[in-house]
N, C-alpha and C positions, 0 to 999 in steps of 0.2 A: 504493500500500500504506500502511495505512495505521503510524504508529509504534508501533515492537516495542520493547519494554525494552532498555539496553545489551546485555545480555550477549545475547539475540536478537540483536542487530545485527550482536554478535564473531560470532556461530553463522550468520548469512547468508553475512556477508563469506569467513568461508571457505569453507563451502559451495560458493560460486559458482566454489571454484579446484577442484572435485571431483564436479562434476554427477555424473558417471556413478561413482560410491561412495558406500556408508554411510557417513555422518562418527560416527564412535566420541567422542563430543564428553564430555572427562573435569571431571566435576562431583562434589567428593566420591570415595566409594569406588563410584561408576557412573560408565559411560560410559551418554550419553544420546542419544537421538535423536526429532528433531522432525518437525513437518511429511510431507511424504510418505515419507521417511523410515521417520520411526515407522511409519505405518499398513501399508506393505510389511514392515518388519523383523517387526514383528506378525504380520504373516501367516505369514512362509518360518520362524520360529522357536518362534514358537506360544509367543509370549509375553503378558502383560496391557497392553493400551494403553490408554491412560490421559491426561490433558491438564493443564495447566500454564496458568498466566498469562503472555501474553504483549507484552501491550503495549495498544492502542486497543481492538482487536477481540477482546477476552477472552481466552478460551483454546484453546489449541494443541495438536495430537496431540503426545504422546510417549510413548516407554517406553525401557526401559531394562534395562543388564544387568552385573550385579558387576562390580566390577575383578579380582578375587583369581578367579574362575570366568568370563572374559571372552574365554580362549584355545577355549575348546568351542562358543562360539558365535560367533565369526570363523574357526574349523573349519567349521561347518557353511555360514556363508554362503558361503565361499570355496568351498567343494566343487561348489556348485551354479553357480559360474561366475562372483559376483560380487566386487565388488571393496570393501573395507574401511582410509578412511584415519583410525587414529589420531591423536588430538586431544588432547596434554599438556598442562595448565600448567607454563609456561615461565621461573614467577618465582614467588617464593615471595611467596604472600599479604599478610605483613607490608611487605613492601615497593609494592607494588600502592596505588597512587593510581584508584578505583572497580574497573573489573572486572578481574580476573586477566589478564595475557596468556596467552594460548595459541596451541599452533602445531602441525600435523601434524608428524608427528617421523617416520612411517613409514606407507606405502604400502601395503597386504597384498593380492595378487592374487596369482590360479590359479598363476603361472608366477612368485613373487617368494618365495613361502613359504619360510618358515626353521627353525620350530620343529616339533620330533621328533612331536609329537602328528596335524601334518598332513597329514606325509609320509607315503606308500609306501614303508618300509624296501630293497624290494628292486627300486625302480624310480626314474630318471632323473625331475626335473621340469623338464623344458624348458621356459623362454620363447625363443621365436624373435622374427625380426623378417624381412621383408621388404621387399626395394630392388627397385623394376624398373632393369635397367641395358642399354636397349635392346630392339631389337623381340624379342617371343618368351624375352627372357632376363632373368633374377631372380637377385638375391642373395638367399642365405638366410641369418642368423645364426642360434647357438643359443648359450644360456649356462645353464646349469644351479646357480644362485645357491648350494646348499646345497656343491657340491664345487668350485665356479671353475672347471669345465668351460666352457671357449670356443671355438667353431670356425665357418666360413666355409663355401659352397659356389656353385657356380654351375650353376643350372641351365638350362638353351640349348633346352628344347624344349617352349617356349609353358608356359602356366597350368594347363593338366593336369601335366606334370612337376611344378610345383609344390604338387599335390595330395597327388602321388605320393610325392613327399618326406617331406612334414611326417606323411602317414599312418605311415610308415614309421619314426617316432620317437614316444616320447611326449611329445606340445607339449601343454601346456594354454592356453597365451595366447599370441598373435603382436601383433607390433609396427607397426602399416602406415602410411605417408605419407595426409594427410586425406585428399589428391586421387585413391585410389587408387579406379578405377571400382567401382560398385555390384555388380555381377552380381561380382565379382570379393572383394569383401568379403562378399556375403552368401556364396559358397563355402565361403569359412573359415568363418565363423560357425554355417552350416545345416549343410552335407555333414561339416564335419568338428567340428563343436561344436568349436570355440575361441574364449575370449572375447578380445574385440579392443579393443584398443589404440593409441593413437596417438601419434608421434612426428614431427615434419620435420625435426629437428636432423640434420644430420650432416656436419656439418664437424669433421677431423679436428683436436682437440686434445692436448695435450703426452702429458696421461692415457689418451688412447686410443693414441697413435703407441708408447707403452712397450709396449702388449697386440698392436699390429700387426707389429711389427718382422717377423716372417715372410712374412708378405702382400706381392708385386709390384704387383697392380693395384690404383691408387686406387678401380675399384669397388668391391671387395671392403671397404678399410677403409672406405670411405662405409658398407656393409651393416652393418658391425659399429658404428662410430660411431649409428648409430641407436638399434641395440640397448643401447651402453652411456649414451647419455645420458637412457634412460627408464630402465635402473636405477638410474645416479645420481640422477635428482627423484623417486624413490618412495623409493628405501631411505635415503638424506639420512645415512648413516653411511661409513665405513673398509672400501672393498673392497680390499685389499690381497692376498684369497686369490686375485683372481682370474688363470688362469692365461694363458700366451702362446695365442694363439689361433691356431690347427694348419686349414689348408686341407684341406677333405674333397674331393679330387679323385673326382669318382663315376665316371669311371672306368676306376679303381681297383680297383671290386669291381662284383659281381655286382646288376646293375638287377633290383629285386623292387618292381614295381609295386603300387599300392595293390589291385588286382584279386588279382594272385598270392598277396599277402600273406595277403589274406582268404580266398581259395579254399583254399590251401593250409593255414589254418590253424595258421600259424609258432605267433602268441604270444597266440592267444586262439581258443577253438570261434568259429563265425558262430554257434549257434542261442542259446546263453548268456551270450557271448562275456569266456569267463572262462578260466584259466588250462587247468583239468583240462578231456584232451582233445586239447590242443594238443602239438608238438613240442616246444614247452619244458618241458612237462611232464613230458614222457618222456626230456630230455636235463638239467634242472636238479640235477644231484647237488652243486651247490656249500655249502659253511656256512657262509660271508660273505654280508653285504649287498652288501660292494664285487663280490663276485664273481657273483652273483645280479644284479647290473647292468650288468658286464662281458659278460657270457652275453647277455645282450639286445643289445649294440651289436655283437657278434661273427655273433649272427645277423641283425640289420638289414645288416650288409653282406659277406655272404660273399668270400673273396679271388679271385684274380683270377692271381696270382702260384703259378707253382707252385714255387719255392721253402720262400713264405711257408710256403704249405700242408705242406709235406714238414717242415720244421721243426715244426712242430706234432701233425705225425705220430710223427715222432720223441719230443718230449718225453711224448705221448700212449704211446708203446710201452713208453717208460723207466719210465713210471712204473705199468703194467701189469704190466710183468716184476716189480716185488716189493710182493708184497703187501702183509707185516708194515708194512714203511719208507712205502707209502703208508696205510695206517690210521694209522701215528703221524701220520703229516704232517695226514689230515684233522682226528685228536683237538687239535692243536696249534691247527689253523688257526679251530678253533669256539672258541676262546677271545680272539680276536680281533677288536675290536669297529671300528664303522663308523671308519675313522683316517681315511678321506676327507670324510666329514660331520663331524668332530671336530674336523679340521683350521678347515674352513670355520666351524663354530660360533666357534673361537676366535680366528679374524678378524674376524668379523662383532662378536666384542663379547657374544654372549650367554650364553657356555661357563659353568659351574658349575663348584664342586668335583668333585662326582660325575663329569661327563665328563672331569675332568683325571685322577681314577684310572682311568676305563676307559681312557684316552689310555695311563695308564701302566703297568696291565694287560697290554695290548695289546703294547708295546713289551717288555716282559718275555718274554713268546714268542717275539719276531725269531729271538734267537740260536738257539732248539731248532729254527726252521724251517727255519734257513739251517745246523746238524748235520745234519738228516735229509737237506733235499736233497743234501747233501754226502758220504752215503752208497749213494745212488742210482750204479750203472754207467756209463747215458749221461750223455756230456762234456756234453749242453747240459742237463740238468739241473742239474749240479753247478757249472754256471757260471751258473743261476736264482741259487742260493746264495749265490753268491760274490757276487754286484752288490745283495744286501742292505745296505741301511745300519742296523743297530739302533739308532742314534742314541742310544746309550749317555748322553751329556752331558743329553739331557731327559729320559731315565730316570730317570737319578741325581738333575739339578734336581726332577720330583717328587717322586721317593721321599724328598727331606729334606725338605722343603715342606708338602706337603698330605695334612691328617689321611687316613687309610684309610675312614673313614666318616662323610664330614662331610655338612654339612648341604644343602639344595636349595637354600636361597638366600644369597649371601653377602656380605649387608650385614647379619647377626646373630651371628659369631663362631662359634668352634669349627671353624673351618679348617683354620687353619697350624698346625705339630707343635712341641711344647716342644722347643725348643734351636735351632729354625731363626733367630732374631733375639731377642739379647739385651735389646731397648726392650720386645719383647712380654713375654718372660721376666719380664722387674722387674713389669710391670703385672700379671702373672697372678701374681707373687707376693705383689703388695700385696693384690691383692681379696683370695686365696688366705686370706693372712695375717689380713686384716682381718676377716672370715669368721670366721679364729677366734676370733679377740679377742673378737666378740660372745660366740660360745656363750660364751666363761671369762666374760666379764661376766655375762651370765643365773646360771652356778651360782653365782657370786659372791653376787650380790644374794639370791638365793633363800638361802643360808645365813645369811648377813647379818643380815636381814631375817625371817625364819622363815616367808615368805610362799611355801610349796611350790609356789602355781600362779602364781607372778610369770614373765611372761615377754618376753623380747625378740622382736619384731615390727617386720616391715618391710609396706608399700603405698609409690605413687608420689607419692601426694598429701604425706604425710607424714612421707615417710623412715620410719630407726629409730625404735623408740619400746617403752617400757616400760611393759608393761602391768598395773594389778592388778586383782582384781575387787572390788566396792565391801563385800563380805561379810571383806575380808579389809582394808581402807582403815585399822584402827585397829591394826593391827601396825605402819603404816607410823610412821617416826619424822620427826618436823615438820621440815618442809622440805629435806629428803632430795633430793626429787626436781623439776624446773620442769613443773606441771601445761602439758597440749598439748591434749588435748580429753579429751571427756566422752561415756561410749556407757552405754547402758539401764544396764547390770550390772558396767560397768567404768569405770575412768579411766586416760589414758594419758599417761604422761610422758617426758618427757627431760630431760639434763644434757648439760654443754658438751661433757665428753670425747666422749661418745656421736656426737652431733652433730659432732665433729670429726673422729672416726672413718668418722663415715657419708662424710665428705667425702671421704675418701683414699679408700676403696672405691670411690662410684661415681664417682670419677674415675678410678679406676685401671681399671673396666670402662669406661667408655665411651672412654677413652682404646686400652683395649685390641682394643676391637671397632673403632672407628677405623683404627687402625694396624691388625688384621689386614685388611681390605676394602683396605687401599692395597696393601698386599704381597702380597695375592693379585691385586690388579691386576699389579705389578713381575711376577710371575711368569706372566701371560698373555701380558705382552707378549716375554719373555726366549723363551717357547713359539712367540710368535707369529713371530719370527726364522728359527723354522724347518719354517713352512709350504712352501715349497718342496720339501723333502727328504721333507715328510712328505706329500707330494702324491705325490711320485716313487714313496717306496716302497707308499702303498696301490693303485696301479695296479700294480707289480711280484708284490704278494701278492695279490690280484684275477687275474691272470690266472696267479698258480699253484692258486690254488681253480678256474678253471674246466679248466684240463687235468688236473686230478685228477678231476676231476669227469667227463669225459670219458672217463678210464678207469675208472672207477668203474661208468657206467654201461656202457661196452663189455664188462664183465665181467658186469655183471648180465645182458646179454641177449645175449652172444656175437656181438659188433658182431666187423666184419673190418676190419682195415685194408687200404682201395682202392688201387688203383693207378694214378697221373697219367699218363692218354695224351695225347701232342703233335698226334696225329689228331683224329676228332671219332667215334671208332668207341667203340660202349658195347656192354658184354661184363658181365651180371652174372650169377650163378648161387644159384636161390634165395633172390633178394631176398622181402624180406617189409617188411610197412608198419611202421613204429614203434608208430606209436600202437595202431592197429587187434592186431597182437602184443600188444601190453600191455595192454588191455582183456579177450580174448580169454584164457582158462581153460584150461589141461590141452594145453597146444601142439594146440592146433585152427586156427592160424594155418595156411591152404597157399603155400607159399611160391611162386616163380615166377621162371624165365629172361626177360631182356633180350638179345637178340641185332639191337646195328643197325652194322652194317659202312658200306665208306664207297659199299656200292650198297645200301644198304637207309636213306634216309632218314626213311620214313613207314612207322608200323607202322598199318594200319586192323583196328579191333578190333569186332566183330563177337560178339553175344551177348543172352542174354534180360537182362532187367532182375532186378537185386539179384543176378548171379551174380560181379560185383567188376572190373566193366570199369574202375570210377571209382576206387577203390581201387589195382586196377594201378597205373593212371595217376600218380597221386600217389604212391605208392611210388617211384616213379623219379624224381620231381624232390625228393622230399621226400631221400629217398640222395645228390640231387646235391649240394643244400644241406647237408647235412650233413658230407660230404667236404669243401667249401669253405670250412667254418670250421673244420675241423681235426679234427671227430671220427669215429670208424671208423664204421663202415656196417652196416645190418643184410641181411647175406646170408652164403652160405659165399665168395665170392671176386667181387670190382669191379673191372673195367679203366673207369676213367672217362674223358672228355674233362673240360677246363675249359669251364664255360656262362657267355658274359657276360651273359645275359639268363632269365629264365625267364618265359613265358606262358601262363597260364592262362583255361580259359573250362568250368568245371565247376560243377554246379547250377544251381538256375534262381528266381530273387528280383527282385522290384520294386523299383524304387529309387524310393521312393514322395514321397523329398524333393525330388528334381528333376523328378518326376513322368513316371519313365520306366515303361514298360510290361519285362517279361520278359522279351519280345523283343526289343527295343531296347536293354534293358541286354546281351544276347546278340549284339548286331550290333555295341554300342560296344568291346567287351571283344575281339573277335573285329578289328573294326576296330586297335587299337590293339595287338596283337601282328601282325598284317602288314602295318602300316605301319613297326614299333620294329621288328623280329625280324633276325637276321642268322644265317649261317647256322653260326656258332657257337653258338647261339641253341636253348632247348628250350619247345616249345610243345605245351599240352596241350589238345584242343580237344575236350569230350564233347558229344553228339547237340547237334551244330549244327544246326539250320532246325526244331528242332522245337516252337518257336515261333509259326510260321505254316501255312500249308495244306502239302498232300502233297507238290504237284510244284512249287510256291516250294523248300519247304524242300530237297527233293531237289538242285535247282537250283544254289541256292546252298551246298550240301555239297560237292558235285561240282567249282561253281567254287573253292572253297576251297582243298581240296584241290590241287587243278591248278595254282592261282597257286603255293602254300606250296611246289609241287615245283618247278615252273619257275623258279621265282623267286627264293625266299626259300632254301631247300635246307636248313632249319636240321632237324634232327631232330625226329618229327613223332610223336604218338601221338592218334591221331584215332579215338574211339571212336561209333559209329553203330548206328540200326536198319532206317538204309536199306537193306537186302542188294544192290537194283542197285547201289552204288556199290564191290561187291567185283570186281566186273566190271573196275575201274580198273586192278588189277593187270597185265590184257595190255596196256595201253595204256603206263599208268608204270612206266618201269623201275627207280624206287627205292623204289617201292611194295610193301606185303608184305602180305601178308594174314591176320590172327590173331584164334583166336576162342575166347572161355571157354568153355570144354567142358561140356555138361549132359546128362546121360539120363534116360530116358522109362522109369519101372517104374510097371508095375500102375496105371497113370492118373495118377501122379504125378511130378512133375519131379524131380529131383535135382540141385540146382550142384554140379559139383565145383570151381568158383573154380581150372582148371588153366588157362592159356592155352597154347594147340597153333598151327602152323601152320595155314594154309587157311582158309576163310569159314566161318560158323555155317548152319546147314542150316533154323533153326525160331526163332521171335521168343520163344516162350512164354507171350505177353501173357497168355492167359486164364488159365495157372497159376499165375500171379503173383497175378491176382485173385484165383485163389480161397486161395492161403495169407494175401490180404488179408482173406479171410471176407468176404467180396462175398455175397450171398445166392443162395441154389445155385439157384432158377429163375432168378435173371439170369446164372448161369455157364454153366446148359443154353442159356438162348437164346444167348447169345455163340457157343456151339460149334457150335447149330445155322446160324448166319449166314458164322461162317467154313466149316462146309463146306460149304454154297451158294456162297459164293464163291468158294471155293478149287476146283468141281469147272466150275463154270461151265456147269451146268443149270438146271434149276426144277421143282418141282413141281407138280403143278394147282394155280394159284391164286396162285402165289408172285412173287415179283418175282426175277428172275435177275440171274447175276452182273457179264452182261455191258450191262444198263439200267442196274444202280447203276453199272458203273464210265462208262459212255456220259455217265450225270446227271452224275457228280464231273467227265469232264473238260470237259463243254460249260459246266458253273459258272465251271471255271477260265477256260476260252480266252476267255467274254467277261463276266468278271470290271469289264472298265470299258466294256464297250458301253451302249450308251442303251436297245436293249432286250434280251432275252433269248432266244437261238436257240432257236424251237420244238424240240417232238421229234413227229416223225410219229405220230399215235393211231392203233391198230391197227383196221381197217377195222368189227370187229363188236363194238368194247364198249359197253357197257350205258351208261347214262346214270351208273350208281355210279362203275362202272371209270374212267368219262371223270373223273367229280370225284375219284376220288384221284390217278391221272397228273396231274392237274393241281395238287393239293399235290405231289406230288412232285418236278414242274419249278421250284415258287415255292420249295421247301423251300432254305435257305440253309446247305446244311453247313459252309460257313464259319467261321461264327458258333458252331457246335455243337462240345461236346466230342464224345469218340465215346460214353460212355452215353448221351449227348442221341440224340446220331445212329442207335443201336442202340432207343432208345425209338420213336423217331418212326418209322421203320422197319416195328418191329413192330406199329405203331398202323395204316400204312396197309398191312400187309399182314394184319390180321385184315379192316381194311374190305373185301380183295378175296375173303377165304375167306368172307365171308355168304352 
């Protein structure tokens, strides 16, 4: 290469510590960027690039972007997964023998983010990290930099659990050792977009062993040691918010698989995959951020414990039973602003004025939350109340302290409140003072002098200064005033007093903005003493917003509170879906019985398409979840069991990044709840095998079934349009048979969305196509092909039911033979007839959807009507 100017050289040298980030490189009031650099940052920001001198070989791509507007565009590159390391000078220029030193001062990635602009107010931003610690088993960290959230876990079932996990939270960057296999890092990266990271530190030092103290196994601190020594070389500052790191024992709670999560649609639709839509949507009554974040980590891991649960029922009923006292509590609780981001900001060093009054704000309402709960009936609400700290002592330290609306940045003054320190006092009294002294000096001279438009004037360049206009210069009496400069139309002077004057002023201001910038430091840190407490109680009023919230919305939609069975027997009585109710207009929701005892294992449910088999289904795991974090349920009455697992395999999607097919993703999914399942265990499995041909799919339903009974025994709602598989019921005796009811008027179907006992009598397929608006000759021929079939005659010319069904199973049976079992040609056809028997042997229904198959069909049965 050839030689690049110094300060090129400084801008390699550290480049080469940050390959994988934009070096935000600070030049001036820009940060710059070079080389490939620039020409990518150009592109993702759509900004001008532009080129510089750089050394031998001319010049160099760059472009560049404000300092003062430089946080909206380290927003946007960050969002999109990459990573941005700041680049300060380090030494102040006058001291600087040729180029500036400079040095990255801070790190900015997905999962390090600190400032309010780039956050999710009402969402966690986890960086994780990953340990292998043995075959099959991983540590996983998590630290959530903007609230010192720390925590540990262990997962023991291979690198799919591992999937399983990190989906299950929101991580935007993970942590991994270089050595960690390929197929293994592209996972993270592709399946679950996380931008990746590296670390192999992890030996356990003084600063880590303070945040482990709860941890037993050196694995576990090893996991967490990774994770803290990549956030100590990025963030290169004071984490002192961080908190003790709390082992997530999984369990503990309720395993929701990254499968279940997304079928289920806990915290986002699959089709748009955005809040509206989803269970939290319909459960989020909270008016905190902290609580709006709490709610998410309550649903990521439902309890497990029926204590836990009955306590939270409890606090859920107390605060049900009175209305007025919970509307106060919510009006109180909306006035309280993020105190666990606050906290973190003011450790981290970047806090403002402004968030020291919402800090203080905030704390001004403790006491009316911790009266109202105090008026609530139930003992354990009012003892929520009681285990409030208002932390009175940093109330007070604000309230004398820091102006009510001071300014955004506060190395400019106008902070601290007259009377809070006496050295600020004198100084704001002298500028104050000094101040006046001019104006009386101006009226003075202007009487003085007779010169009406004489006036006193200040700029930086030249201080005070007296100004006259040159139309009035022979009023002036000789030598009155020390000539300072000279403009078009005026002349401008001073004198000593003036000039001596100027000097107390602006020293008394910049003395005063000086001294207020230190004292508002003294007082972040005197704040910063009591991030602990103020950790404590924003997790205490966090999860009083979300049990308000919870009866909040159990009143909005006439939720019940369930009842925790020790058996594994579920008893619900017009259960209805959350969400699908809450989309749904003028109560046209039909609601529906659950009945599975401890001899009815598997419900097999039976019904035409779109009449709400899938729906069903998710209503009942969707109620279970919901009972499991604490809130009441949508039905008139719930006897539940506790589920430690829930399994799902409903709808049907490609997973087009791993490059699985719809059927594969349907066998993995299916795979992976009856291998995981137990028979506490609730598994949800819709039209299994219908992925592949008739009597595969059949096959494998049937097997399904039969193992899940035999074997697994977990409670089972297996919904089908196989009708031979209703046949199962004389065979298994914990199998039950249930099917959405529909009737047949005037040619027209009707769902009525009731689930009854006993098998479904009719598929309905071709009424479903035609409320599809399918085109009405293709819905005559469909209905002429099914009653051919279904009567298992023919009419002159036709092809009968019992050749097509002959053709489908000789396809099947040798399916892998080297050739294809003839079919006997009927003694007297024509030369035509022989050539279309003979498409229709070669015809590969396989391969065919059924319009294909219904097309092709009627193509060689017009060939036999010629």
């Amino acid at each position: 290469m050839a030689k690049l100017t110094p300060m090129m050289q400084q801008y390699m040298q550290i480049k080469a510590d940050h390959q994988d980030a934009f070096l935000f490189f600070r030049l001036g009031d820009f940060y710059e960027m070079f080389f490939e650099d620039a020409t990518k940052a150009a592109q993702e920001l759509e900004i001008t690039l532009t080129s510089r001198e750089g050394g031998e070989d001319g010049r160099i791509p760059m472009c560049g972007v404000p300092f003062h507007s430089s946080e909206n565009y380290i927003k946007n590159l960050v969002e999109k997964g990459y990573k941005v390391a700041i680049c300060e000078q380090v030494q102040d220029p006058k001291d600087a023998k040729g180029v500036v030193k400079r040095e990255v001062v801070q790190l900015v990635t997905p999962g390090t983010v600190m400032e309010g602009a780039m956050l999710e107010e009402e969402e966690n931003n986890y960086l994780a990290s990953l340990t292998p610690a043995g075959e099959d088993t991983y540590v996983l960290a998590y630290n959530d930099l903007t609230t010192g959230e720390n925590s540990v876990a262990l997962v023991s079932d291979g690198f799919d659990g591992v999937l399983s996990e990190l989906f299950n939270r929101p991580v935007k960057e993970i942590v991994i050792p270089s050595l960690l296999p390929e197929e293994n890092r592209a996972a993270l990266s592709e399946r679950l977009a996380l931008t990746i990271s590296e670390e192999d530190r992890i030996d356990v030092t003084n600063e880590v062993e303070v945040l482990v103290t709860d941890l037993r196994q050196d694995v576990l601190k090893e996991g967490f040691a990774r994770l803290f020594h990549y956030i100590q070389k990025t963030q290169k500052r004071s984490m002192d918010h961080l908190k003790s790191v709390y082992y997530i024992e999984l369990h503990d709670y309720m395993k929701l698989d990254m499968y279940s999560k997304r079928n289920l649609e806990l915290m986002e639709t699959i089709r748009k995959q955005g809040k509206k839509g989803s269970l939290l949507w319909v459960l989020d009554q909270t008016v905190t951020s902290m609580g709006a974040r709490m709610l998410k980590k309550w649903m990521e891991r439902p309890l497990l414990q029926k204590q836990q649960i009955e306590e939270r029922f409890n606090q859920v009923d107390g605060l049900l039973g009175q209305f007025f006292e919970r509307e106060m509590l919510r009006e109180s609780l909306q006035s309280v602003y993020d105190l666990e981001r606050l906290a973190g900001r003011v450790s981290y060093g970047n806090v403002n004025g402004r968030d020291l009054i919402q800090l203080k704000q905030s704390l001004s309402k403790i006491p009316e939350v911790k009266r109202i709960l105090g008026e609530f009936a139930q003992s354990e609400l009012q003892r929520l109340g009681e285990n409030l700290d208002d932390l009175h002592e940093v109330h007070t330290l604000l309230e004398n302290s820091i102006m009510d609306d001071p300014p955004a940045t506060i190395k400019e003054g106008g902070l601290m409140k007259d009377g809070y320190h006496s050295q600020l006092d004198e100084y704001r009294d002298a500028a104050k003072n000094g101040k006046q002294w001019i104006a009386e000096l101006e009226a003075k001279e202007r009487q003085e002098t007779a010169i009406k438009s004489l006036k006193v004037g200040y700029n930086r360049v030249f201080g005070y200064y007296i100004e006259v206009t040159k139309a009035n210069l022979h009023l002036l009496p000789e030598g009155r005033y020390e000539r300072k400069q000279t403009l078009t139309n005026a002349e401008r002077y001073i004198t000593p007093e003036l000039k001596e004057k100027e000097s107390l002023i602006l020293e008394a201001q910049e003395k005063s903005v000086d001294l207020e910038y230190q004292l508002f430091l003294e007082v972040r840190d005197r704040v910063k003493a009591y991030i602990k407490p103020l950790q404590r109680l924003a997790e205490q009023v966090a999860s009083v917003d979300v049990l308000q919230g919870f009866a909040t919305v159990s009143e909005q939609h006439h939720y019940t509170r369930p009842s925790i069975r020790d058996d594994r027997s579920i008893h619900i009585e017009n259960g209805r879906h959350p969400v699908v109710e809450k989309v749904m207009k003028d109560d046209q929701f039909v609601p529906n019985d659950v009945r599975m005892n401890d001899h009815s294992d598997i419900l097999l449910i039976t019904g035409p398409n779109m009449s709400g088999k899938s729906t069903y289904m998710r209503q009942v795991a969707l109620t279970a979840v919901m009972a499991q974090i604490g809130c009441f349920v949508p039905c008139e009455m719930a006897d539940l069991p506790i589920f430690d697992q829930i399994f799902t395999r409903i709808g049907a999607a490609d997973d087009l990044v791993s490059g699985q097919s719809t059927f594969m993703v349907e066998m993995m999914e299916a795979r992976h709840a009856l291998t995981k399942a137990s028979e506490r265990s609730l598994i949800l499995l819709d039209e299994i095998g219908r992925g592949t041909s008739t009597y595969d799919g059949m096959a494998l339903a049937q097997a399904i079934v039969e193992y899940i009974h035999e074997h697994i025994k977990a409670k089972t709602l297996f919904s089908t349009h196989y009708h031979e598989l209703t046949t199962l019921e004389d065979s298994l005796s914990h199998l039950t048979n249930v099917h959405v009811r529909a009737e047949e008027y005037d040619g027209k179907v009707v769902f009525l969305h009731r689930i009854q006992e006993g098998a479904a009598d009719e598929s309905y397929g071709i009424h479903v196509a035609k409320l599809a608006e399918l085109p009405d000759s293709l819905i005559t021929r469909a209905n002429e092909i099914l009653s051919q079939l279904e009567s298992g005659g023919s009419a002159a010319g036709e092809v009968s039911s019992s050749e097509v069904k002959e053709t489908i199973s000789k396809e099947q049976l040798t399916f892998f033979a080297e050739e294809p079992a003839s079919v006997p040609a009927q003694s007297k056809n024509s030369q035509e007839e022989e050539q279309v028997l003979t498409a229709l042997r070669e015809l590969d229904l396989l391969e065919l959807n059924p319009i294909e198959a219904m097309n092709q069909l009627y193509q060689l049965q017009k060939e036999l009507k010629k």
